[in-house]
LOSE-759992 format. One line per 10 residues: number of its first residue (from 1); for each residue z, x, y of N, C-alpha, C. Coordinates in Angstrom, 3 decimals, padded with zeros to 6 digits, always signed. Example, Ala and Ser with C-alpha at 12.3 -4.5 7.8 and 13.67 -1.06 7.14 Angstrom:
residues 2
1> +007.800,+013.190,-005.690,+007.800,+012.300,-004.500,+007.800,+013.200,-003.300  +007.080,+012.850,-002.250,+007.140,+013.670,-001.060,+007.870,+012.900,+000.030 .
This chain:
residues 225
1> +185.018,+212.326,+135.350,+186.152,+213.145,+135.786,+185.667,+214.548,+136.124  +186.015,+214.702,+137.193,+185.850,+216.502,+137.556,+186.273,+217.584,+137.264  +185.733,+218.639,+136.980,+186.146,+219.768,+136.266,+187.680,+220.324,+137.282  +187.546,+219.781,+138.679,+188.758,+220.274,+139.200,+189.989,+219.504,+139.359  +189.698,+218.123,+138.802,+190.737,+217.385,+138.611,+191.465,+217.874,+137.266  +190.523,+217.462,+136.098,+191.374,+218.376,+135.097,+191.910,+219.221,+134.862  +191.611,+220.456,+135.869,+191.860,+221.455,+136.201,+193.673,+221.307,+136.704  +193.842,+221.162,+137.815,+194.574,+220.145,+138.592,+195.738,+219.819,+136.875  +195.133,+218.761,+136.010,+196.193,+217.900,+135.572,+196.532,+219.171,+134.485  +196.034,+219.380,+134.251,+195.969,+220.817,+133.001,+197.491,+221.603,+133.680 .
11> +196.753,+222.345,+135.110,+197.979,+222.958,+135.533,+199.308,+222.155,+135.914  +199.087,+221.285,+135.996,+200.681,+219.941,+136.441,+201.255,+220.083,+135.281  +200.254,+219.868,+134.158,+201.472,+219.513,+132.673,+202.042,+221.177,+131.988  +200.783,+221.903,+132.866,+201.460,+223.128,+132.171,+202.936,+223.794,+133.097  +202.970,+223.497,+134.413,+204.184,+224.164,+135.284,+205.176,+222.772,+134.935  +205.338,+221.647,+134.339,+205.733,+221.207,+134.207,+206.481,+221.399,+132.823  +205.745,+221.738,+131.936,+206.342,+222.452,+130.605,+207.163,+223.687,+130.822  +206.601,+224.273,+131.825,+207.312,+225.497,+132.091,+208.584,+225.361,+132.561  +209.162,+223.951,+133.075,+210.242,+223.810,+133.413,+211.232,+224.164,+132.412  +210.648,+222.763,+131.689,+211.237,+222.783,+130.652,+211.890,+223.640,+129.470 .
21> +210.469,+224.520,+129.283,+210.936,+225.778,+128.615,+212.309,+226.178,+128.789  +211.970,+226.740,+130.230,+213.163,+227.503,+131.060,+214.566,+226.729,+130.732  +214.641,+225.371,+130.835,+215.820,+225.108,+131.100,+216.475,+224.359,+129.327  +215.539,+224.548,+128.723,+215.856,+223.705,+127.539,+215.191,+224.185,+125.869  +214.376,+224.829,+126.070,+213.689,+225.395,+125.141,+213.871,+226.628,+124.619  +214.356,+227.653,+125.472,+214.384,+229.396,+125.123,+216.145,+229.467,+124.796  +215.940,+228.714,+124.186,+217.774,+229.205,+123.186,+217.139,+230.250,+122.322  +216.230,+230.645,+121.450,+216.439,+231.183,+120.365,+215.656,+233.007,+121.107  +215.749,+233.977,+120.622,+215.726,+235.499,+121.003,+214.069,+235.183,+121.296  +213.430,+234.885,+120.057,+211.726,+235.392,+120.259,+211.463,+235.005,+121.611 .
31> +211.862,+233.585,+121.942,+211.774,+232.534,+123.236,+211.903,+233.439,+124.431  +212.962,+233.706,+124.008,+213.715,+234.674,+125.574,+212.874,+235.925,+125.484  +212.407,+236.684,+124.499,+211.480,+238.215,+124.817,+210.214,+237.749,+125.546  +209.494,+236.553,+124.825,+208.256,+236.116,+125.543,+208.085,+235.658,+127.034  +209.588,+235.030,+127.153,+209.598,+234.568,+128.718,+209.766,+235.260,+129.643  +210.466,+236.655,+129.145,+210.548,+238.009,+129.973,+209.099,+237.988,+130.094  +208.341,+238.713,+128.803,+206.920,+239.555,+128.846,+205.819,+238.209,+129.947  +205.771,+237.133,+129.732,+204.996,+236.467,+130.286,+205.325,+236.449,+131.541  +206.300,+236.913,+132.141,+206.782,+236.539,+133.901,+206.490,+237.736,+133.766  +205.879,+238.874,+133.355,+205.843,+240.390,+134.147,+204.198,+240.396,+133.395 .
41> +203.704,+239.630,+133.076,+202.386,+239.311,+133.092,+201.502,+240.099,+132.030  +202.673,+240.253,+130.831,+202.386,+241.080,+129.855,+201.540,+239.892,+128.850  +200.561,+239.274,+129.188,+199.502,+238.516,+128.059,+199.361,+238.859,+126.872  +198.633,+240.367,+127.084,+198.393,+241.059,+126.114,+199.092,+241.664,+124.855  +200.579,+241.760,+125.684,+201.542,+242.087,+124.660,+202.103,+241.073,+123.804  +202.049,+239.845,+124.583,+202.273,+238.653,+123.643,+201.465,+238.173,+122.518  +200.103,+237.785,+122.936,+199.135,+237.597,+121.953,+198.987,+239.025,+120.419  +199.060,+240.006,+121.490,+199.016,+241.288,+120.102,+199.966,+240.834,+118.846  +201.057,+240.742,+119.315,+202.330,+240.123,+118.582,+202.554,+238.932,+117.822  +201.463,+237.933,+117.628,+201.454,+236.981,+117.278,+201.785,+236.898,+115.788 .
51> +202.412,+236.418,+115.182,+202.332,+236.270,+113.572,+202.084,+234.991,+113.203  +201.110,+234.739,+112.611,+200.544,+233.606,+112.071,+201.481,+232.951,+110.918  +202.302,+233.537,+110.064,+203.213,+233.447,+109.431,+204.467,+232.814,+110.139  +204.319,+233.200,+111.182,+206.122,+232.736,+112.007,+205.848,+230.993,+112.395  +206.884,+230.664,+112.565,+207.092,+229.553,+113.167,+208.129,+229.266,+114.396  +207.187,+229.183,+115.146,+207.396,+229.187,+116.517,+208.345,+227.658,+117.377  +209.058,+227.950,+118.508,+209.418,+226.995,+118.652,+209.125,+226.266,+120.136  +209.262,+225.318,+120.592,+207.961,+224.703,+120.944,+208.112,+225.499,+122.528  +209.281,+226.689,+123.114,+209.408,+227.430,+124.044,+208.286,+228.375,+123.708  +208.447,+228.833,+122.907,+207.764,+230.332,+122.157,+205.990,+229.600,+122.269 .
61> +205.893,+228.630,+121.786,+204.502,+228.121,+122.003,+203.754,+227.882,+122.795  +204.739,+227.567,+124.051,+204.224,+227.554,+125.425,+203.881,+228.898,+126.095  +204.918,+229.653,+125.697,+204.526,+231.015,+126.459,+203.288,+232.358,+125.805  +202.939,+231.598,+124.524,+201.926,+232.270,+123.303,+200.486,+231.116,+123.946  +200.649,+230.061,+123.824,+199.534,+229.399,+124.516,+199.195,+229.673,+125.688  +199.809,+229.769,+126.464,+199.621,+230.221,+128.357,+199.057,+231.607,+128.474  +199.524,+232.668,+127.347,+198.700,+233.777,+127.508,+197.711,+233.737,+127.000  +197.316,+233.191,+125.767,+195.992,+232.855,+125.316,+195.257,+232.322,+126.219  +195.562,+231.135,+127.028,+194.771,+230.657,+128.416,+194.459,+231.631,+129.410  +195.043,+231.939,+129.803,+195.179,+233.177,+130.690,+194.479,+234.203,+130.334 .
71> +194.477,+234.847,+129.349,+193.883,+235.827,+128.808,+191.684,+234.978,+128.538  +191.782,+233.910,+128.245,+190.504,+233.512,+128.148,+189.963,+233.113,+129.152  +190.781,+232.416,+130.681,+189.941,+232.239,+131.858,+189.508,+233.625,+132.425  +190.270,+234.659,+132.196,+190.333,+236.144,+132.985,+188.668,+236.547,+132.069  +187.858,+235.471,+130.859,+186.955,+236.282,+130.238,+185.711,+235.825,+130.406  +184.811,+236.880,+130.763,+183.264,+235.679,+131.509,+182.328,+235.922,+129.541  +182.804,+235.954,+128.893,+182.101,+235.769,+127.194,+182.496,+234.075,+127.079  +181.796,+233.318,+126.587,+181.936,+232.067,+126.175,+182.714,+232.452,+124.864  +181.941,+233.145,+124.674,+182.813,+233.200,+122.524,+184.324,+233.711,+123.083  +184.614,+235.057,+123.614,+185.240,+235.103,+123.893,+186.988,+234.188,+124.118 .
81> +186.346,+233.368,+125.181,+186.664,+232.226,+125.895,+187.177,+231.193,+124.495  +186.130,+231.107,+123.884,+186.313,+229.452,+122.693,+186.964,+230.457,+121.766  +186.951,+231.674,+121.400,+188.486,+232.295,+120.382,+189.078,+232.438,+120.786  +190.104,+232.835,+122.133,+191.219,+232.598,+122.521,+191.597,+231.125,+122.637  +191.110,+230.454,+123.066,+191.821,+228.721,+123.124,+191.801,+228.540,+121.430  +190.999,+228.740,+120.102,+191.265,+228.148,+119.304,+192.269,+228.702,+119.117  +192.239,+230.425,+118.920,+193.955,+231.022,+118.473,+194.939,+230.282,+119.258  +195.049,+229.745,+120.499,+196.135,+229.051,+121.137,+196.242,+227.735,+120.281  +195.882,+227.148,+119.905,+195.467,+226.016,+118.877,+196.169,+226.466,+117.681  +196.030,+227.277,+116.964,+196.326,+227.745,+116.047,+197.562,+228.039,+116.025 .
91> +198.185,+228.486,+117.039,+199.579,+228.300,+117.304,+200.662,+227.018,+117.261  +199.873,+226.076,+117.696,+200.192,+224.843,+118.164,+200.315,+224.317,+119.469  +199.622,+225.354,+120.428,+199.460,+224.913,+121.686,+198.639,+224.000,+121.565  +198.362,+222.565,+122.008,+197.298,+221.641,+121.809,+196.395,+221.768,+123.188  +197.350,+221.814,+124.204,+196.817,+221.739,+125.758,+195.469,+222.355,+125.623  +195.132,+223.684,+124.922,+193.781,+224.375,+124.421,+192.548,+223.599,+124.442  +192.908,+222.000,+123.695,+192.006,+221.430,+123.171,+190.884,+221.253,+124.533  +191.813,+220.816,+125.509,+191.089,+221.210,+127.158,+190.395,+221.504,+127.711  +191.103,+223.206,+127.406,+190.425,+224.155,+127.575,+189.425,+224.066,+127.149  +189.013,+223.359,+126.104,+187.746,+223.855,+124.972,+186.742,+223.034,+125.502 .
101> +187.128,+221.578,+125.570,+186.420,+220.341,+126.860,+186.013,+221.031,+128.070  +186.764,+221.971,+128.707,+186.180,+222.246,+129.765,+185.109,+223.102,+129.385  +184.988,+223.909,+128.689,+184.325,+224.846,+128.744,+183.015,+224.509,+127.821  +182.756,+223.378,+127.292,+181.701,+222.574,+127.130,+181.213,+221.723,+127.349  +181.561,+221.026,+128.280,+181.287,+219.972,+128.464,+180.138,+219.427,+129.545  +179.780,+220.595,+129.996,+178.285,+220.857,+130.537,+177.362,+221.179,+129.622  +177.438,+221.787,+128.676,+176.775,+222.612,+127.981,+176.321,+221.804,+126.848  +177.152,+221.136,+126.104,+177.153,+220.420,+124.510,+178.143,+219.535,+124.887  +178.127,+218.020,+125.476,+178.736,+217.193,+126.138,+179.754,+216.772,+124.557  +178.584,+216.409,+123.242,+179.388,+215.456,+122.356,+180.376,+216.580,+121.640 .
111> +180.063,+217.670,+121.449,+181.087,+218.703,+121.153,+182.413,+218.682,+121.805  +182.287,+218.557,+123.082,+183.606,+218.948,+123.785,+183.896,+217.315,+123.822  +183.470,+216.605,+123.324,+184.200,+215.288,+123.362,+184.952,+215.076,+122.045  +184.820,+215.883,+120.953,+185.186,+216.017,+119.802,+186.795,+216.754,+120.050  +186.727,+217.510,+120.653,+187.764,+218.207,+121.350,+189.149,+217.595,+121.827  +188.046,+216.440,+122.487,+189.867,+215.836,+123.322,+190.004,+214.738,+122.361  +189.118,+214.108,+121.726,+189.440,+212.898,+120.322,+190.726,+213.933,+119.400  +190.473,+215.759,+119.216,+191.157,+215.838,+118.531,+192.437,+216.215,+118.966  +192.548,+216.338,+120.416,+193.941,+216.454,+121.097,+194.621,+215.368,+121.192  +193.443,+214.252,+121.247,+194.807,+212.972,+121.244,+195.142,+212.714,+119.876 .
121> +194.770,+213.368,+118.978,+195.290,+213.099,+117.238,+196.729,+213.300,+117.097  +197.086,+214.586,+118.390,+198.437,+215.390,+118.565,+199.487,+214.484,+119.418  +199.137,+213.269,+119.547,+199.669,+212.541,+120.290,+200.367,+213.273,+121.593  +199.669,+213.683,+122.472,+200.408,+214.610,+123.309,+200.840,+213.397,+124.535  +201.351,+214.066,+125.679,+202.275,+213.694,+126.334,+201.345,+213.997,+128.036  +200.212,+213.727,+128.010,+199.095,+214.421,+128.836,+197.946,+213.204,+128.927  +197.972,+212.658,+130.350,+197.345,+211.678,+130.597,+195.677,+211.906,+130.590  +195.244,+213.469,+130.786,+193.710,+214.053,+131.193,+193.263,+213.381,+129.687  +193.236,+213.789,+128.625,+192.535,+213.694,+127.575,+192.176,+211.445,+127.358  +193.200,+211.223,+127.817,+193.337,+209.415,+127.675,+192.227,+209.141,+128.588 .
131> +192.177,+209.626,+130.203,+190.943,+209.671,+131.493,+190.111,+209.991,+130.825  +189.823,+211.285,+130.148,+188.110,+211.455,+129.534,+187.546,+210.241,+129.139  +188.514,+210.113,+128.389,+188.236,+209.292,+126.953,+187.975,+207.832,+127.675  +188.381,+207.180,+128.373,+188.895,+206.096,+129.233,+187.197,+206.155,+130.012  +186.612,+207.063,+130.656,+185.803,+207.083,+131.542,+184.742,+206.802,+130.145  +184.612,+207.779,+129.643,+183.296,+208.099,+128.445,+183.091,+206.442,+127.863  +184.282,+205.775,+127.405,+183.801,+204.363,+126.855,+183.220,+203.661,+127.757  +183.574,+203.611,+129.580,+183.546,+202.707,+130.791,+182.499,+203.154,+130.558  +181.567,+204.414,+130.665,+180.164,+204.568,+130.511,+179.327,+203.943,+129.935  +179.857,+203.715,+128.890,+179.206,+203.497,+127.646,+178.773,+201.645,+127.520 .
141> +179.878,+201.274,+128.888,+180.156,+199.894,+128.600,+180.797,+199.056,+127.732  +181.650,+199.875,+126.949,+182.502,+199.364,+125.923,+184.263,+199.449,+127.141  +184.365,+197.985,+127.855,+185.247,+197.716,+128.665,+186.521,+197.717,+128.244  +187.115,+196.884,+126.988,+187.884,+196.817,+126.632,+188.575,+197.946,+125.775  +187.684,+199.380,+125.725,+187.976,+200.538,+124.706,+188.517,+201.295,+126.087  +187.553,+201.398,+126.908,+188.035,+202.155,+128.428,+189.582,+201.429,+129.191  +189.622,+200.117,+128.935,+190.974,+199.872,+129.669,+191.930,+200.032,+128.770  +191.921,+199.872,+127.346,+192.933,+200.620,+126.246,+193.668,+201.734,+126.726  +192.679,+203.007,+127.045,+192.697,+204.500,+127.178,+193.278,+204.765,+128.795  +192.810,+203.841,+128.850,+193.080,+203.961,+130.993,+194.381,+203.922,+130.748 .
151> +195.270,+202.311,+130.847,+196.372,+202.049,+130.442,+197.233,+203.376,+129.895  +196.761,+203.468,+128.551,+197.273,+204.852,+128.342,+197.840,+205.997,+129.106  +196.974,+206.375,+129.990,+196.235,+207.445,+130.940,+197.204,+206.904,+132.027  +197.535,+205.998,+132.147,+198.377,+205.371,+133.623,+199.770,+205.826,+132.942  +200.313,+205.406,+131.783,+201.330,+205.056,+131.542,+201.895,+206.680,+131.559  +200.869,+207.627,+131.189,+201.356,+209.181,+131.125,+201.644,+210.003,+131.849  +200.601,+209.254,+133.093,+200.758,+209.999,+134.637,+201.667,+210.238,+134.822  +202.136,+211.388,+135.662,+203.483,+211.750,+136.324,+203.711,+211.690,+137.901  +202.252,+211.228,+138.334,+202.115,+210.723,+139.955,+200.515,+210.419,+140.258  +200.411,+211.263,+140.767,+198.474,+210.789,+140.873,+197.495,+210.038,+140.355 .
161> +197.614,+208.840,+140.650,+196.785,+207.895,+139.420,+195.473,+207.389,+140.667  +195.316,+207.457,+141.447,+193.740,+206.892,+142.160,+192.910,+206.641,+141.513  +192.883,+207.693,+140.217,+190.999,+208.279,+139.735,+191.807,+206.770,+138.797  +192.768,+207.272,+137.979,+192.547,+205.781,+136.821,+192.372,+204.285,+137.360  +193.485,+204.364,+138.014,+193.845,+203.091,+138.770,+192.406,+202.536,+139.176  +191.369,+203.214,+139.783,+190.013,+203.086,+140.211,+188.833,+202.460,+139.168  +189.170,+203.412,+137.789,+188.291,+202.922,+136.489,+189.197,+201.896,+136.606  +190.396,+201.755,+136.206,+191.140,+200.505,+135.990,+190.868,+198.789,+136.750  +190.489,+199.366,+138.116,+189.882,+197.937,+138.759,+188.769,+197.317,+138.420  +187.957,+198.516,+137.848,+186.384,+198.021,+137.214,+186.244,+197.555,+136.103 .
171> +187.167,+198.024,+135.263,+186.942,+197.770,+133.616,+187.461,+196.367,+134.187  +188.599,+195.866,+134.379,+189.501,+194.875,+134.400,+188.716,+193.766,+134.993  +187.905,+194.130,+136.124,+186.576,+193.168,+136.921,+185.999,+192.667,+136.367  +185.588,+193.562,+135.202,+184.053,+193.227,+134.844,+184.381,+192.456,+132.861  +186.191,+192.854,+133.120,+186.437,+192.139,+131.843,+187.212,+190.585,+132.150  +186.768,+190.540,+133.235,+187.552,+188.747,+134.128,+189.138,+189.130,+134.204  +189.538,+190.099,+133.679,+191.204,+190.111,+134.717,+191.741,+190.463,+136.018  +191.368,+189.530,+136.702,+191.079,+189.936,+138.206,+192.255,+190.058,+138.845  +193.416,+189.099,+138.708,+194.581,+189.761,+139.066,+195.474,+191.567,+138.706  +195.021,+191.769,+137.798,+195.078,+192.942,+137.016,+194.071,+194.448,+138.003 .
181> +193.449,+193.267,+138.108,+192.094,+194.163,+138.563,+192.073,+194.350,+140.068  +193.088,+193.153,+140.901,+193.378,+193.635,+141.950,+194.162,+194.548,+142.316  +195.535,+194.368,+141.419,+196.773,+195.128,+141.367,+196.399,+196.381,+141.323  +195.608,+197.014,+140.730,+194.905,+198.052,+140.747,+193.773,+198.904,+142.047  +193.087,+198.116,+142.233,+192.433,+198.076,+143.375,+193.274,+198.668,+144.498  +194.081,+197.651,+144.591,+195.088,+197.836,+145.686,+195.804,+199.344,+146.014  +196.347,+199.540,+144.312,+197.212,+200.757,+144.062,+196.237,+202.293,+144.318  +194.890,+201.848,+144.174,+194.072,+203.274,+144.517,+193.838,+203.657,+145.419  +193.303,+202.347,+146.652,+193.113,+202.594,+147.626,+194.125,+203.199,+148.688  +195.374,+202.695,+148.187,+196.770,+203.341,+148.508,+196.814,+204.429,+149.006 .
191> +196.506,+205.091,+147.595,+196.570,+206.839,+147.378,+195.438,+207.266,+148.167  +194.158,+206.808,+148.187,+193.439,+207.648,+148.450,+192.063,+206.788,+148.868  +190.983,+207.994,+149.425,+189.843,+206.444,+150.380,+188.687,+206.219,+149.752  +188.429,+205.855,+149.067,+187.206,+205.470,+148.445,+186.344,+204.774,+149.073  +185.794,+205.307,+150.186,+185.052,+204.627,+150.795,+183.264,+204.784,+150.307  +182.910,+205.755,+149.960,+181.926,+205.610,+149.036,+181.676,+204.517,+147.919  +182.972,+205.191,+147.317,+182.736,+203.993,+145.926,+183.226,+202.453,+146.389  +183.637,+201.918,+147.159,+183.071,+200.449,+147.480,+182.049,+200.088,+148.080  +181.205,+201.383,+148.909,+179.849,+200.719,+149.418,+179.348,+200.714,+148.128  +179.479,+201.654,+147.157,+178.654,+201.339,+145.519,+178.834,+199.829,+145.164 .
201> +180.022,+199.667,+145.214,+180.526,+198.030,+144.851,+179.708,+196.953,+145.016  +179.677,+197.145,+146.281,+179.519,+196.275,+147.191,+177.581,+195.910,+146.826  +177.122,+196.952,+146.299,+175.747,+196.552,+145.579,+175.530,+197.009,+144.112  +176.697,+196.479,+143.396,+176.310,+196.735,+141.996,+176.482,+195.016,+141.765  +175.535,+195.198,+141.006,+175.238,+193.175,+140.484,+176.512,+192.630,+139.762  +177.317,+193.326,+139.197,+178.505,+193.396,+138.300,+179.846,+193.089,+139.384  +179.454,+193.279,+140.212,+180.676,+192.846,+141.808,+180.229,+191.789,+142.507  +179.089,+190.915,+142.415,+178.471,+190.439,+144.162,+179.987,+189.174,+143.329  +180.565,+189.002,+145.148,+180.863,+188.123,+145.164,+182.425,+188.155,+144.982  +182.757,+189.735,+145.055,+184.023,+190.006,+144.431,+185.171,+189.419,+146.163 .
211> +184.146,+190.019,+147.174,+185.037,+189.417,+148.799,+185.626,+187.738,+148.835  +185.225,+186.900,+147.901,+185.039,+185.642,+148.141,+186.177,+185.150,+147.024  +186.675,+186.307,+145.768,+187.312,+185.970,+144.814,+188.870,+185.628,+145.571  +189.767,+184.871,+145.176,+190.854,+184.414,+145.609,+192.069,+186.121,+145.718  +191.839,+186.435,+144.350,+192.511,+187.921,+144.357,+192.086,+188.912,+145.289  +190.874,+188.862,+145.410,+190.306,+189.978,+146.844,+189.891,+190.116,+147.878  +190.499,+187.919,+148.796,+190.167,+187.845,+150.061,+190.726,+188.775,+150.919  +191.897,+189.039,+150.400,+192.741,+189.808,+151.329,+191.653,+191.434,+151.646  +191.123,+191.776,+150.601,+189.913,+193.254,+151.087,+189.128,+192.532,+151.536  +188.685,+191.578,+152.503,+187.013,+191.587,+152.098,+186.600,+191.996,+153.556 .
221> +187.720,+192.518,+154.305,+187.558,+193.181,+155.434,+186.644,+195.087,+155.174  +187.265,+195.194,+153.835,+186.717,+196.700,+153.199,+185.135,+196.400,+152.766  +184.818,+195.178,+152.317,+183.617,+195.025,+151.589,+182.566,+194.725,+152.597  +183.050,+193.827,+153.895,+181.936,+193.826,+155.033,+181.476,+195.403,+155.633  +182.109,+196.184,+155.382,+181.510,+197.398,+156.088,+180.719,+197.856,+155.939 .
């Protein structure tokens, strides 16, 4: 998965929370001061204000997490960077955990994989962390752990599914559910062109033979190319 896809799903679930906030969440005063200060781009005044003691409600958390984000992409310090997302954490913003993946996951790969294992502990509502997780097992070759997480990862989406739907045709291939595995196939190519990744196909030893399968005569116009 790409640092700008996550990127991408990070910001979807976060303007998507933000709806919410707005229309359902900021009943109580703290809610409503923060949603002022954060639309006039007061970060700083929010985070200063934080009381570790208070208990926040899940409006107030969004708009205390978003400046913590905000306030840590605006910072070129790594430390920096990894203490603002944990204080967002510490709040109960989880989305952080992310943040924290992104920002290691070049660097110290099994660290920042520790990260999104512990965001999905939060059972969140955010398909990116299920994709990591979903891809990292497909790596690994553990098929049936990657289509668990995929599944997952599908079921959370709120539109854009290519990238899963895509692991989803492979795990499912290479685990003999080929109807499954077409349905999928089908649904990625939909969205979007993968024309690279079927010339890959098309010579990985784990596919020969996939044009000839009853489920994928109908492509095998894609696989002669």
């Amino acid at each position: 998965m790409t640092i700008a896809s996550l990127a991408a799903s990070f910001l979807a679930a976060s303007f998507a929370f933000s709806a919410l906030a707005n229309d359902q969440f900021c009943s109580d005063d703290i809610c409503k001061k923060l949603e002022k200060q954060y639309f006039k781009k007061e970060y700083d005044k929010i985070v200063s204000a934080v009381d570790p003691k208070e208990r926040y409600s899940e409006g107030s958390i969004f708009y205390i997490g978003m400046s913590y984000t905000i306030l840590a992409e605006k910072s070129s310090s790594l430390q920096a960077r990894d203490k603002l997302y944990r204080d967002a954490i510490a709040v109960k913003y989880y989305p952080a955990y992310m943040s924290l993946y992104n920002l290691y996951r070049e660097k110290n790969p099994e660290t920042a994989m520790v990260f999104v294992n512990e965001y999905v502990k939060t059972n969140p509502s955010d398909s990116a962390p299920f994709l990591v997780l979903g891809e990292a097992q497909f790596n690994k070759k553990n098929y049936s752990e990657a289509d668990k997480y995929l599944r997952k990862a599908r079921k959370l989406s709120k539109g854009h599914t290519s990238e899963i739907d895509w692991l989803l045709f492979k795990a499912n291939y290479i685990l003999g559910n080929y109807a499954f595995a077409s349905k999928m196939f089908e649904s990625a190519i939909a969205q979007s062109r993968f024309t690279e990744e079927i010339r890959a196909i098309k010579s990985d030893p784990g596919f020969v033979g996939i044009e000839s399968r009853p489920e994928f005569k109908q492509y095998a116009r894609l696989f002669a190319k």
